[in-house]
ChimeraX commands (.cxc) that place a marker at each C-alpha (Angstrom):
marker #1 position 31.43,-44.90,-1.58 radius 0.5
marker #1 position 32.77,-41.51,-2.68 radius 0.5
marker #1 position 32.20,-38.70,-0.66 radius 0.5
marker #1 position 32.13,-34.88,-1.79 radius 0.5
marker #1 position 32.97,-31.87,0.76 radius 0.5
marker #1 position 33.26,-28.54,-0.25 radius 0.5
marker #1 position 32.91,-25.24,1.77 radius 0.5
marker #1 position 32.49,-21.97,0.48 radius 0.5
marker #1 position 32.78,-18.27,2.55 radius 0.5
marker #1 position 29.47,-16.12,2.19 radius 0.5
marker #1 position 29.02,-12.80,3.64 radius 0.5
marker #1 position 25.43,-12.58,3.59 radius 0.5
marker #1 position 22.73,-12.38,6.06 radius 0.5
marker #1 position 21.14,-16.35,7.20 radius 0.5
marker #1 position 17.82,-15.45,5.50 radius 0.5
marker #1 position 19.31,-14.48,2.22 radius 0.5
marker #1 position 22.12,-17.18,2.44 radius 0.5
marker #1 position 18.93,-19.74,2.94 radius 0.5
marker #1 position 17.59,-18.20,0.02 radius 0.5
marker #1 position 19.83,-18.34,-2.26 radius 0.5
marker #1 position 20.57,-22.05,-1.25 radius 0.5
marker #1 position 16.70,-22.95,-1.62 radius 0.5
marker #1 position 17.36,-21.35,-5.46 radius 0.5
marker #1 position 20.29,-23.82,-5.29 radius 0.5
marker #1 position 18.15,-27.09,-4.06 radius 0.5
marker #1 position 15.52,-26.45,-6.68 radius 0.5
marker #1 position 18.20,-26.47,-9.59 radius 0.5
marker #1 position 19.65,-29.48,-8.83 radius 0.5
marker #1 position 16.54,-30.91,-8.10 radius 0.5
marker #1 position 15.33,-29.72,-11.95 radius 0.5
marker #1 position 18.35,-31.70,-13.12 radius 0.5
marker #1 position 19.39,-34.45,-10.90 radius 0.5
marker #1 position 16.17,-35.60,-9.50 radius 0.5
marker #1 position 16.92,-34.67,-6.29 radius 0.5
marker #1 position 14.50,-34.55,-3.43 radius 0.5
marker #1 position 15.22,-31.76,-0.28 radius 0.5
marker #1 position 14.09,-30.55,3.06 radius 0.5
marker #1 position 14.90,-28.35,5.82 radius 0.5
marker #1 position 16.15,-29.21,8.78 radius 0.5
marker #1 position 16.95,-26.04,11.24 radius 0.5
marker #1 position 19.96,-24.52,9.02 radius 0.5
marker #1 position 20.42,-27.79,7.13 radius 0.5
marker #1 position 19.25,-29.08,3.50 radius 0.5
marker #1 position 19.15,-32.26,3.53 radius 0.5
marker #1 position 18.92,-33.93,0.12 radius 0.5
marker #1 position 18.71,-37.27,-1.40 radius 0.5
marker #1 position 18.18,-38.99,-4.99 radius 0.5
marker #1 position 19.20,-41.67,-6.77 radius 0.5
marker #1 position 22.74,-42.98,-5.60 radius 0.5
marker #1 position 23.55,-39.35,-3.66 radius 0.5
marker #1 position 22.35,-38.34,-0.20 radius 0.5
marker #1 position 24.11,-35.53,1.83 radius 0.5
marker #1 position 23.66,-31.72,3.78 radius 0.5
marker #1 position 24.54,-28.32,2.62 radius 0.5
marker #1 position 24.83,-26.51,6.06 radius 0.5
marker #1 position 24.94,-22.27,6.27 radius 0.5
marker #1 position 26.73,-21.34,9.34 radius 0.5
marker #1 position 27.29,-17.74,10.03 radius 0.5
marker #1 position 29.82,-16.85,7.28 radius 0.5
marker #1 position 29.94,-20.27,5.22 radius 0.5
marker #1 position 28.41,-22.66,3.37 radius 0.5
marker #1 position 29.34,-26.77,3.30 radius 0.5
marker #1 position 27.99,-29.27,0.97 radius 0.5
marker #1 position 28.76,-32.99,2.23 radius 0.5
marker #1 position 27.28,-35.63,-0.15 radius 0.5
marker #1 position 27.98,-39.32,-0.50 radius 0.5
marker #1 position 27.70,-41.05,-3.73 radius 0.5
marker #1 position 26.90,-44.71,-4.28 radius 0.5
marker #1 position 28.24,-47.14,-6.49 radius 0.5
marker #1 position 26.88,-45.60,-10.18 radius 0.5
marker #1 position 27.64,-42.30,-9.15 radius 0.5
marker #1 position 31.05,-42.79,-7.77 radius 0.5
marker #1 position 33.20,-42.60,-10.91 radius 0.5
marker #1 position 31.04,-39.53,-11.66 radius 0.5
marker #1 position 32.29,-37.69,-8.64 radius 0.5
marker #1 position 34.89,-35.00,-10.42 radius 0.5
marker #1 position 32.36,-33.81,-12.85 radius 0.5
marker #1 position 29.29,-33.77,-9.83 radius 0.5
marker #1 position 32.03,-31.74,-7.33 radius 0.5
marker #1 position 32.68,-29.63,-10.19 radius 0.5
marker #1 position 29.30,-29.12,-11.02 radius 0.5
marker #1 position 28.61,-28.05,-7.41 radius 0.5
marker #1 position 31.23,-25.54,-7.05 radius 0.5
marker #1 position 30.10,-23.96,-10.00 radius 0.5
marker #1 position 26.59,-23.42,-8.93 radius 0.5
marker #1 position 27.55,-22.41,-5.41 radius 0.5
marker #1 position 29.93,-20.00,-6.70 radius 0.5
marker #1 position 27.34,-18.71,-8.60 radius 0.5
marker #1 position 24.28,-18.49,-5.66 radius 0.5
marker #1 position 27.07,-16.91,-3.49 radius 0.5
marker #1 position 28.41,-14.27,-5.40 radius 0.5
marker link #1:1,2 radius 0.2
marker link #1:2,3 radius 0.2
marker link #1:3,4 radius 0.2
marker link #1:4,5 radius 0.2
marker link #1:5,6 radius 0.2
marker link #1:6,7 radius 0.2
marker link #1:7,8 radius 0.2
marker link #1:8,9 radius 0.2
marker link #1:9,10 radius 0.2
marker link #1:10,11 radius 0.2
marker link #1:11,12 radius 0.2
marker link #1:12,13 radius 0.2
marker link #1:13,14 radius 0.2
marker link #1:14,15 radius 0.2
marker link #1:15,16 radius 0.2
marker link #1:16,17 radius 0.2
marker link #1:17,18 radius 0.2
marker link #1:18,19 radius 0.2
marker link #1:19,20 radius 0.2
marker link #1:20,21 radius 0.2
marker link #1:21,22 radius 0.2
marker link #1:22,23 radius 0.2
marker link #1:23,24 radius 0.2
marker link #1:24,25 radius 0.2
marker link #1:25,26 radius 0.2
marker link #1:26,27 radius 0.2
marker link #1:27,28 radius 0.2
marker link #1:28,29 radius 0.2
marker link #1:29,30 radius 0.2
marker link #1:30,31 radius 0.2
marker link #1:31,32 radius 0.2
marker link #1:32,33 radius 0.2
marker link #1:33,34 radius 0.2
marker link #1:34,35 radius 0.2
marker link #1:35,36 radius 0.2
marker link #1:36,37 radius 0.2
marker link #1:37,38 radius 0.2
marker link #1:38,39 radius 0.2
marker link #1:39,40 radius 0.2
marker link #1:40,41 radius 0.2
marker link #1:41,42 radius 0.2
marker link #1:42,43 radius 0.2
marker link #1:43,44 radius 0.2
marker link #1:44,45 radius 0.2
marker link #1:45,46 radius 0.2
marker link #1:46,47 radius 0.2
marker link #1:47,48 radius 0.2
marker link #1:48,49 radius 0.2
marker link #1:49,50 radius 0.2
marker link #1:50,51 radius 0.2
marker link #1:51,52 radius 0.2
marker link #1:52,53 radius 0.2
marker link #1:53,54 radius 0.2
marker link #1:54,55 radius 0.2
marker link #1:55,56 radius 0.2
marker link #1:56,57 radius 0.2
marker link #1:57,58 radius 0.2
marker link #1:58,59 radius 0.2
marker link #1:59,60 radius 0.2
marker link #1:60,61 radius 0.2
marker link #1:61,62 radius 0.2
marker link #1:62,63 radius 0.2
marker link #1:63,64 radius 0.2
marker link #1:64,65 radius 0.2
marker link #1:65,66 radius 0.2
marker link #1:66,67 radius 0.2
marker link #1:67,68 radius 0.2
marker link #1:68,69 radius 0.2
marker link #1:69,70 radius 0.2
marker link #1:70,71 radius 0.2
marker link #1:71,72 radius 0.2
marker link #1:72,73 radius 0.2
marker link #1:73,74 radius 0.2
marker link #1:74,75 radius 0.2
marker link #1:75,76 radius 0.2
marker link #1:76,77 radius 0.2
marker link #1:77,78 radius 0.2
marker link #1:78,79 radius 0.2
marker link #1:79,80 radius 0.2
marker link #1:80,81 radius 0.2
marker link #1:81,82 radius 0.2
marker link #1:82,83 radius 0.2
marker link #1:83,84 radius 0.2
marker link #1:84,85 radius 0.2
marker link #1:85,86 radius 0.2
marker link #1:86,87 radius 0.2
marker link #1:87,88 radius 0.2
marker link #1:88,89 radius 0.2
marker link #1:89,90 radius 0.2
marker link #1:90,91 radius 0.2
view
């Protein structure tokens, strides 16, 4: 199973990093399928082949999926995909 793990520094406020990840959530949801919920400071997500958390602490950000079997050889393009959008929610 492949994992992804990526953490990215924000300097916002939690409400507005929470935000901005919700934006996030619905996005890949739009084009992945992917169903989410909150859990304290934690989205939890899930879909076909993929489940993980994107977690806002205080100053950062981490995504932390795991990607079955169909997914797996997929995983460069999906963590690439990721970083891209975060870097784009958190500038």
């Amino acid at each position: 199973m492949a994992k992804i793990d990526i953490e990215r520094a924000h300097g916002m406020e939690p409400a507005r990093a929470r935000a901005l990840i919700d934006e996030l959530a619905a996005s890949l949801q739009g084009q992945y399928g992917l169903k989410h919920r909150w859990r304290g400071d934690a989205l939890e997500f899930s879909g076909s082949g993929v489940d993980g958390i994107i977690d806002i602490g205080a100053d950062t950000v981490r995504v932390t999926a795991r990607l079955g079997l169909l997914l797996g050889p997929l995983r460069g393009k999906i963590e690439q995909d990721i970083r891209a959008r975060l870097d784009k929610y958190l500038a």
